[in-house]
C-alpha positions in Angstrom: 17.9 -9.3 22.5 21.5 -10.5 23.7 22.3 -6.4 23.9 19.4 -6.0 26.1 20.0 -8.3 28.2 23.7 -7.3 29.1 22.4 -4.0 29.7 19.6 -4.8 32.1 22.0 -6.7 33.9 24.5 -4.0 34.2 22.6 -1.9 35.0 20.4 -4.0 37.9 23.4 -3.9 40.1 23.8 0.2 39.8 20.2 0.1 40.8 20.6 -2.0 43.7 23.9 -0.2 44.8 22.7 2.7 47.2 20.3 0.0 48.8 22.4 -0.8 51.6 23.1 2.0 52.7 19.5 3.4 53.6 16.7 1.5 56.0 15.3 -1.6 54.5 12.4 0.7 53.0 15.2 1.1 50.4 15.2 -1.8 48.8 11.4 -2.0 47.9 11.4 1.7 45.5 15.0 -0.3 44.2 13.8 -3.5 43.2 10.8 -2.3 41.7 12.6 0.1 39.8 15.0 -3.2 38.5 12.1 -5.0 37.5 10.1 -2.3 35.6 13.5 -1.3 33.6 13.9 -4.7 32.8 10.1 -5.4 31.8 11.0 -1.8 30.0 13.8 -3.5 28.1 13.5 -6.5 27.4 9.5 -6.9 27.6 6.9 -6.2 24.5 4.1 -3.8 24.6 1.9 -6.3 26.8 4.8 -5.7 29.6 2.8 -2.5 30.6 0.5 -5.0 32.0 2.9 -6.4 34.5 5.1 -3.1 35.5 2.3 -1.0 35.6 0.8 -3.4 37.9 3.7 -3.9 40.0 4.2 -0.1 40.6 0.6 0.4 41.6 0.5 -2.6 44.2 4.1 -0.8 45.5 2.4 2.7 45.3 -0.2 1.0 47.8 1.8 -1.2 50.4 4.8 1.2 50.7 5.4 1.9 54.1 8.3 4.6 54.6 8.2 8.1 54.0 10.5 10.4 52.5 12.0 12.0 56.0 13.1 8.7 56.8 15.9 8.8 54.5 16.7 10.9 51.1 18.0 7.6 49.2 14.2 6.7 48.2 13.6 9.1 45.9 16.7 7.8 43.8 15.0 5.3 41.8 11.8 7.1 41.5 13.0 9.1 37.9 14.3 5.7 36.6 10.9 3.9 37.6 9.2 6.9 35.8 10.5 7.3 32.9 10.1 3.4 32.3 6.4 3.3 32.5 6.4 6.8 30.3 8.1 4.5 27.6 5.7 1.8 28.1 2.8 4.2 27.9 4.4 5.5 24.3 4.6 1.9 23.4 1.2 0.3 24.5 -0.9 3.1 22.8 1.6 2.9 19.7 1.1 -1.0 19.2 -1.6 -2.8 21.3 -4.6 -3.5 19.5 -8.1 -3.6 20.2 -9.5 -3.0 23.4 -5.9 -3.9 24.7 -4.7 -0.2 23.9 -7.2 1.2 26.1 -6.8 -0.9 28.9 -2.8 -0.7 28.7 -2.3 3.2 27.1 -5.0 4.0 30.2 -3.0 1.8 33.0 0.3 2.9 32.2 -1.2 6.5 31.8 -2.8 6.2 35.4 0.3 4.5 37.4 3.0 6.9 35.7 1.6 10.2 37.4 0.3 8.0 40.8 4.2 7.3 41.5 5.0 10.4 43.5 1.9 9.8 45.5 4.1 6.9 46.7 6.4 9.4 48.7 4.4 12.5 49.2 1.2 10.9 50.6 3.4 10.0 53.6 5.1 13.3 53.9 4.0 15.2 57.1 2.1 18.1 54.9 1.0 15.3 52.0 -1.8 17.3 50.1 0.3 20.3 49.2 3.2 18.1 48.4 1.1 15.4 46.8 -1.0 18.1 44.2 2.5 19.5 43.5 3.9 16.1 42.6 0.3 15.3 39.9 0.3 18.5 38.4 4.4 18.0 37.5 3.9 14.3 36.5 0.6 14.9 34.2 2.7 16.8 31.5 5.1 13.9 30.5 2.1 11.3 31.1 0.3 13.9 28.4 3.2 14.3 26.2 3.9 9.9 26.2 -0.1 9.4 25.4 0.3 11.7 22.4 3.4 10.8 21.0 2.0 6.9 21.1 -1.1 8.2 19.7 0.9 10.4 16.9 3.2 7.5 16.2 0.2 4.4 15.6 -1.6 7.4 13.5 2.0 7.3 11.4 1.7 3.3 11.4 -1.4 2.9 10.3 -0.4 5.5 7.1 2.6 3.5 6.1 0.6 0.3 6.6 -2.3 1.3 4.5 0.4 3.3 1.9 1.8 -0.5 2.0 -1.6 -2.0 1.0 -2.5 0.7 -1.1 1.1 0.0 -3.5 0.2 -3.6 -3.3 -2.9 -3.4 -4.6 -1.6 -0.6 -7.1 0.7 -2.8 -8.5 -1.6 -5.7 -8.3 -3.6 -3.6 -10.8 -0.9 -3.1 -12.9 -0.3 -6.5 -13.0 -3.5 -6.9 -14.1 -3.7 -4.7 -16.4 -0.8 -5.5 -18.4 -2.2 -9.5 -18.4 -5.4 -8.0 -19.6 -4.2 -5.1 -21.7 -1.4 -7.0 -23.5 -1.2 -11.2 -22.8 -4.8 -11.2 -23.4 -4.6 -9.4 -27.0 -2.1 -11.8 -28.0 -4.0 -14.9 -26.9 -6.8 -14.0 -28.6 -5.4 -13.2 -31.7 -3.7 -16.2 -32.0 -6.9 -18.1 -30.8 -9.2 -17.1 -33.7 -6.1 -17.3 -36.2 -6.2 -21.0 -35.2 -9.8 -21.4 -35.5 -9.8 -19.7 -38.7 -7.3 -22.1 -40.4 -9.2 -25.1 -39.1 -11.9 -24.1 -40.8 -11.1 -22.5 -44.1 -10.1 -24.6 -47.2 -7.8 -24.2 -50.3 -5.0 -22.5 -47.9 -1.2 -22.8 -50.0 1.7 -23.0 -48.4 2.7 -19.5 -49.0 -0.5 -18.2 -46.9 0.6 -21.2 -44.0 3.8 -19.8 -43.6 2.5 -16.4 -43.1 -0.1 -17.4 -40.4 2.6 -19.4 -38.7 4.9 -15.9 -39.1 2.0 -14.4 -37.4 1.4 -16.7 -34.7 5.0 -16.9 -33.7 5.3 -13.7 -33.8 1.9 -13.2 -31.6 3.6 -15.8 -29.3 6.8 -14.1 -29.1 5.5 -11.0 -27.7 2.6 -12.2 -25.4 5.9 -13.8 -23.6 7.8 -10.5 -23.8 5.1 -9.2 -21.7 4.6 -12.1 -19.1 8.4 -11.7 -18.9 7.8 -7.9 -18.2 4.7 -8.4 -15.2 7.1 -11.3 -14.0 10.0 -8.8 -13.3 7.6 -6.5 -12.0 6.6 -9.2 -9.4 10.0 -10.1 -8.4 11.4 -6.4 -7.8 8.3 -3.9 -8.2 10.5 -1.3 -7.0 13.3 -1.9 -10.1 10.9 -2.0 -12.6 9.4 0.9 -15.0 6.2 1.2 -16.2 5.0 0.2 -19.3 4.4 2.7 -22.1 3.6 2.8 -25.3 3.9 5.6 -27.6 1.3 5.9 -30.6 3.9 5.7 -32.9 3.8 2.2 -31.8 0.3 1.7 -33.6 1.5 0.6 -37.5 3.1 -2.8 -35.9 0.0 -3.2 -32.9 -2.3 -2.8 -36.3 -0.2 -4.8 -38.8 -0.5 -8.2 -36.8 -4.0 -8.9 -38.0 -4.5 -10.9 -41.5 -6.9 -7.7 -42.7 -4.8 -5.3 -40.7 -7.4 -1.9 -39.6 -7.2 1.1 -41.2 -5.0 4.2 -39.2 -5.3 8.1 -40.3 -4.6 11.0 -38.2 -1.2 9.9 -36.6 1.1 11.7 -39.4 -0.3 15.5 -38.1 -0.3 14.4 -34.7 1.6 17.5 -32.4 4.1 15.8 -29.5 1.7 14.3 -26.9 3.0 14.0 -23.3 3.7 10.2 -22.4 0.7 9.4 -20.5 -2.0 10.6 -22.7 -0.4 8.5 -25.8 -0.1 5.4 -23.4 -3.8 5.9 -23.0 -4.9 6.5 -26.0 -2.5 3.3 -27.2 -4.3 1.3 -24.5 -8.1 2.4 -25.8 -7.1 1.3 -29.2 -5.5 -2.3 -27.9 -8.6 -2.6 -26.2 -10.9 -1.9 -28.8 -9.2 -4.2 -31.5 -9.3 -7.1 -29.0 -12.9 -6.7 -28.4 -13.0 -6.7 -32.5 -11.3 -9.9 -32.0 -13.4 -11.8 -29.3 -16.8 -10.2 -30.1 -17.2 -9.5 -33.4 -14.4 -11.9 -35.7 -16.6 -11.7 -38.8 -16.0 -7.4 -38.9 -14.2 -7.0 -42.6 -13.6 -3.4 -42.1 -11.8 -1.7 -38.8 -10.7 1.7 -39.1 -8.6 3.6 -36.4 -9.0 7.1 -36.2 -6.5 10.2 -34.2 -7.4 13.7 -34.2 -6.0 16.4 -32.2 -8.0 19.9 -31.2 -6.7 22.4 -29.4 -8.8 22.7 -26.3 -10.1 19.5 -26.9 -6.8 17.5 -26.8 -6.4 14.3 -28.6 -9.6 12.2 -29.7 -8.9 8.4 -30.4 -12.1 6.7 -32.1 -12.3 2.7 -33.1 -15.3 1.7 -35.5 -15.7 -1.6 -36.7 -18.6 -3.0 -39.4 -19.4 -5.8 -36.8 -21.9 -7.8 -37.3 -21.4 -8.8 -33.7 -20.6 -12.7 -32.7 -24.0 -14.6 -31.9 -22.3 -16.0 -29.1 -19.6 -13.8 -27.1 -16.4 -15.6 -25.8 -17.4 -15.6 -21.9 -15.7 -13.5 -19.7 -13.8 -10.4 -19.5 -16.2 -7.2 -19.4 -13.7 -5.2 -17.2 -11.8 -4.1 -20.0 -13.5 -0.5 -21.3 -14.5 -0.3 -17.4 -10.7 -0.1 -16.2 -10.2 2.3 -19.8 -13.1 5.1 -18.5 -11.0 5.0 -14.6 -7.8 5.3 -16.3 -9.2 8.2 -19.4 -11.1 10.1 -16.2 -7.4 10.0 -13.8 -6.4 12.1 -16.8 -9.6 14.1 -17.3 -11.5 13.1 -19.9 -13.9 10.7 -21.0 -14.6 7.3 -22.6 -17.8 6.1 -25.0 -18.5 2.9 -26.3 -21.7 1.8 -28.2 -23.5 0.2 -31.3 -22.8 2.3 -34.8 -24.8 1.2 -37.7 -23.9 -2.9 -38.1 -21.1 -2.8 -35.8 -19.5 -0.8 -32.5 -18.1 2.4 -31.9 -15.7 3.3 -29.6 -14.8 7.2 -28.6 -11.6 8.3 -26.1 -11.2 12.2 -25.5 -8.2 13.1 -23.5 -7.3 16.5 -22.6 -3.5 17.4 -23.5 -2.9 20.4 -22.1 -2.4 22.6 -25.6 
């Protein structure tokens, strides 16, 4: 603002300067010109309000006329071209109603400014058409580059609020996906050792192996979201590779059983992070929903044409009494399996649940 300020007052006095030396009709043109480049300058978009206004009211109480002295006509580009940059500005940034009332005043008093001279000429129509056709194109050209510029804010602002919300998601995601799995887990390890008798020390030591280790990595991934929060530029996405399944499977006490993943061909990253995901999801449910299931298998088969088919059965019987809450889980799975173009099932088989991911790999 200092910047602005020196230069409005620089340049006020090379406004003024050719004042004196025409009639005193002079100095009105010059000192409206002063105060429209300073509203220009140092003014917001609601300053179209006040030099538009001014520059009307001078439009209709000037008295001289062109023939009385050539000097007039210098401050008329300078007054101008102010009120074309308040135009851009006011449709650009006003909201509401306000950009209609300010886009349309600057608009009108921009190409009304030569009628200030040439509807006092002797001849004025000729002079005064001239001077409105020549003035529309700029006035034109300033309403659609305002127009074409809030049209370009409003894209970055929603791209802003769409990213946010992206990575809101991801945040989510990952709390659901990965802190969740781990909480659970180490809930019903808990409420399995408060109820079961005859436990040795050699079987307490591996539950407490279990549960640190449970611990452990539900913090490694509130440490991951966390550093997504602070610098979601910086950080990567999480993905997990289905090689990644023996360990995700071997933190149970009766860990599931896995075939297919030996004859698995290379997988691009995505799908396997899906297909990693539909599995984490599935054994959590297994968890929460149905703890008294003896017998989980996991299942990975690859066809070409069809692309990679995770499945996730489980003997149930399912918990009289679901832990409340979550049910967004296999919801967020079908978005995320249909982004990549295939499909997600979920439903009762025999005693216990099925659950069915086909994602098309390309081969």
């Amino acid at each position: 603002m200092t910047a602005r300020r020196v230069l409005t007052a620089a340049a006020a006095p090379l406004l003024l300067a050719p004042a004196p030396f025409g009639p005193w009709q002079s100095w009105i043109p010059a000192l409206t010109a002063v105060v429209v480049l300073a509203l220009t300058v140092l003014g917001g978009p609601s300053a179209v309000f006040g030099a538009a206004g001014l520059s009307l009211a001078v439009d209709l109480g000037y008295v001289g006329y062109v023939g009385e002295n050539g000097l007039t006509l210098l401050w008329m580009p300078v007054e101008y071209a102010a009120l074309l940059v308040l135009t851009v500005r006011a449709v650009r940034v006003l909201p509401g109603r306000r950009v209609w009332w300010g886009g349309g005043l600057g608009a009108f008093a921009a190409p009304a400014l030569p009628l200030r001279f040439t509807l006092r000429q002797p001849a004025p129509l000729d002079a005064s058409v001239a001077g409105l056709f020549l003035a529309a194109f700029p006035v034109a050209a300033a309403v659609g580059t305002g127009l074409y510029l809030r049209r370009q804010d409003e894209r970055r602002a929603r791209a802003v609020d769409d990213a946010r919300r992206e990575q809101r998601l991801a945040v989510a995601r990952d709390l659901h996906d990965y802190v969740a799995h781990e909480l659970t887990g180490i809930l019903l390890e808990v409420q399995a050792a408060r109820f079961a008798g005859g436990r040795d020390e050699a079987e307490d030591d591996r539950l407490l192996a279990r549960l640190e280790a449970a611990g452990q990595r539900a913090l490694a991934s509130m440490d991951h979201t966390l550093d997504a929060l602070r610098d979601p530029g910086g950080a990567t996405p999480r993905r997990h590779a289905l090689a990644e399944l023996p360990e995700l499977l071997g933190d149970s006490a009766t860990p599931p059983e896995l075939h297919g993943l030996a004859g698995l061909p290379a997988l691009p990253d995505a799908v396997e992070d899906a297909a990693y995901r539909v599995v984490l999801e599935a054994l959590t449910n297994v968890r929460r929903h149905a703890p008294a299931a003896r017998h989980v298998t996991v299942v990975l088969a690859h066809a070409p044409g069809t692309g990679l088919t995770a499945t996730v059965t489980d003997d149930g019987p399912a918990h009289p009494r679901p832990h409340p809450g979550g049910g967004t889980g296999l919801a967020v799975l079908r978005e995320r399996i249909a982004a990549l173009g295939g499909e997600l099932a979920a439903g009762p088989e025999g005693p216990g649940w099925r659950v069915v991911a086909r994602v098309p790999t390309g081969a």
